[in-house]
SEGUKE-473712 format. One line per field, with one value per residue (C-alpha): z, y, x; residue in three letters. Coordinates in nm, 4 decimals. Example, Ala and Ser with C-alpha at 12.3 -4.5 7.8 and 13.67 -1.06 7.14 Angstrom:
BEGIN
z: 0.7800	0.7140
y: -0.4500	-0.1060
x: 1.2300	1.3670
r: ALA	SER
//
This chain:
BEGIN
z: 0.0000	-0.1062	0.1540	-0.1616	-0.1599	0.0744	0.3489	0.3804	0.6757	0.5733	0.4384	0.7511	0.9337	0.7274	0.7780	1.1571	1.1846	0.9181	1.1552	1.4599	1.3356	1.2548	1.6143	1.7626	1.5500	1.6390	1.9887	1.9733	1.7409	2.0456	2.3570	2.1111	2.0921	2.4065	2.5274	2.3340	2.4425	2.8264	2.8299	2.9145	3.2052	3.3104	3.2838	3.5074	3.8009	3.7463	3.8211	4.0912	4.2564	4.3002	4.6124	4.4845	4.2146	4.3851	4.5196	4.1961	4.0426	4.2586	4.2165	3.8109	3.9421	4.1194	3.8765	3.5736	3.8429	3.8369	3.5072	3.3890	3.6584	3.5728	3.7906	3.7759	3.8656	4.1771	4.3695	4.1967	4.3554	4.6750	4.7432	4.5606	4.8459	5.1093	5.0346	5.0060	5.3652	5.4668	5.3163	5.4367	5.8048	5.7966	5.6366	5.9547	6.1787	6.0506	6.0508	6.4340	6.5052	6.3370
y: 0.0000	0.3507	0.6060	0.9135	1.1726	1.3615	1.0665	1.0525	1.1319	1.4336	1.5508	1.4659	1.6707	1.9762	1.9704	1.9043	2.1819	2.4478	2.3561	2.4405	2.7635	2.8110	2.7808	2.9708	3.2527	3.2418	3.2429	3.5426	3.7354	3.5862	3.7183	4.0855	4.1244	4.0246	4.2694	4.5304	4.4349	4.4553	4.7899	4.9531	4.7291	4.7621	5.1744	5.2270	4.9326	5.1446	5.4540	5.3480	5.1400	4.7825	4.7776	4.8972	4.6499	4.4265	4.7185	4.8744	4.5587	4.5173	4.8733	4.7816	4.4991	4.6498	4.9114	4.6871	4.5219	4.8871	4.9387	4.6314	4.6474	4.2508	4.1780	3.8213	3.9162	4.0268	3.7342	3.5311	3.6700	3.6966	3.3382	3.2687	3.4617	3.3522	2.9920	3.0936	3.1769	2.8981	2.6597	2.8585	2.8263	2.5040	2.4078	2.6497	2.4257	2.0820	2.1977	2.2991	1.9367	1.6954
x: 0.0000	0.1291	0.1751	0.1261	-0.0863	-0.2822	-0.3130	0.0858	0.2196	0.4383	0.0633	-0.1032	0.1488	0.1497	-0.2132	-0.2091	0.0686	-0.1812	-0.4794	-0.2497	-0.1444	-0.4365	-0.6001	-0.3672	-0.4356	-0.8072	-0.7191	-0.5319	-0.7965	-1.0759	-0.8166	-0.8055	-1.1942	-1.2533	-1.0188	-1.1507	-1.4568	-1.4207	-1.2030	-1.5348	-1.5767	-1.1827	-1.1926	-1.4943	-1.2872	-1.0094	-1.2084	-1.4196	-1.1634	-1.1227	-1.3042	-1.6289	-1.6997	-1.9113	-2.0938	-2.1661	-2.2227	-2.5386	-2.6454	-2.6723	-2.8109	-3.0904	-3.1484	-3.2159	-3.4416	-3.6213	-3.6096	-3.8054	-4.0641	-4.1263	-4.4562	-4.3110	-3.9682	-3.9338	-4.1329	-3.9393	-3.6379	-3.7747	-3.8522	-3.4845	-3.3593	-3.5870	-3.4675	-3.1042	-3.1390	-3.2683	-3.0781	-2.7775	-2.8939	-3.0014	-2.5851	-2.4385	-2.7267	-2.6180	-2.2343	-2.2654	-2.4624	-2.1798
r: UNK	UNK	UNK	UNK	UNK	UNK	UNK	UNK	UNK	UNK	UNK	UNK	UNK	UNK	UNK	UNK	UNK	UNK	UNK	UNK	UNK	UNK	UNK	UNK	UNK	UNK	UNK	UNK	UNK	UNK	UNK	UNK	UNK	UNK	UNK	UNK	UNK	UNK	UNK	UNK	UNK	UNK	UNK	UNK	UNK	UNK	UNK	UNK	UNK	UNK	UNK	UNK	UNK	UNK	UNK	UNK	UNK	UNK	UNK	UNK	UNK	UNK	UNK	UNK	UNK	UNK	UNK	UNK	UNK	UNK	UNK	UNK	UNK	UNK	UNK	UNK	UNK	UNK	UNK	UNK	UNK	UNK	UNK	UNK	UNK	UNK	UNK	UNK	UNK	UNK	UNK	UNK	UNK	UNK	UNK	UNK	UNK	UNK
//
């Protein structure tokens, strides 16, 4: 059996070594627009400080919470947070029994 043409394995290695370049070059075109896309994001940290992203991040938070005025919504979150509590306690409850 001949090992010519484009199954050879000089072939199959140029084309694993094109598809590798290849990747590599999309990654680095992702990591740019993704960049470029987050400066925003990385000016206003820099601005307001490190300390006060989580902070605003919940003030955005709660004012697209505002801004929709979902009737459905805001139960919704409620009872999410209701049974975050609860399961919370009940973990610090079961920790303190064991």
């Amino acid at each position: 059996m001949s090992n010519k043409g484009k199954h050879s394995r000089a072939a199959l290695a140029a084309r694993r070594q094109a598809l590798v370049t290849e990747c590599a070059l999309q990654r680095i075109t992702v990591a740019r627009e993704v960049h470029e896309i987050m400066a925003p994001v990385h000016n206003l940290r820099h601005k307001v400080g490190g300390n006060f992203a989580i902070p605003v991040s919940l003030a955005g938070l709660v004012g697209g919470l505002i801004a929709t005025r979902s009737g459905r919504l805001v139960p919704m979150l409620t009872t999410g947070l209701s049974l975050w509590k609860l399961g919370r306690d009940g973990l610090a409850a079961w920790r303190q029994r064991g």
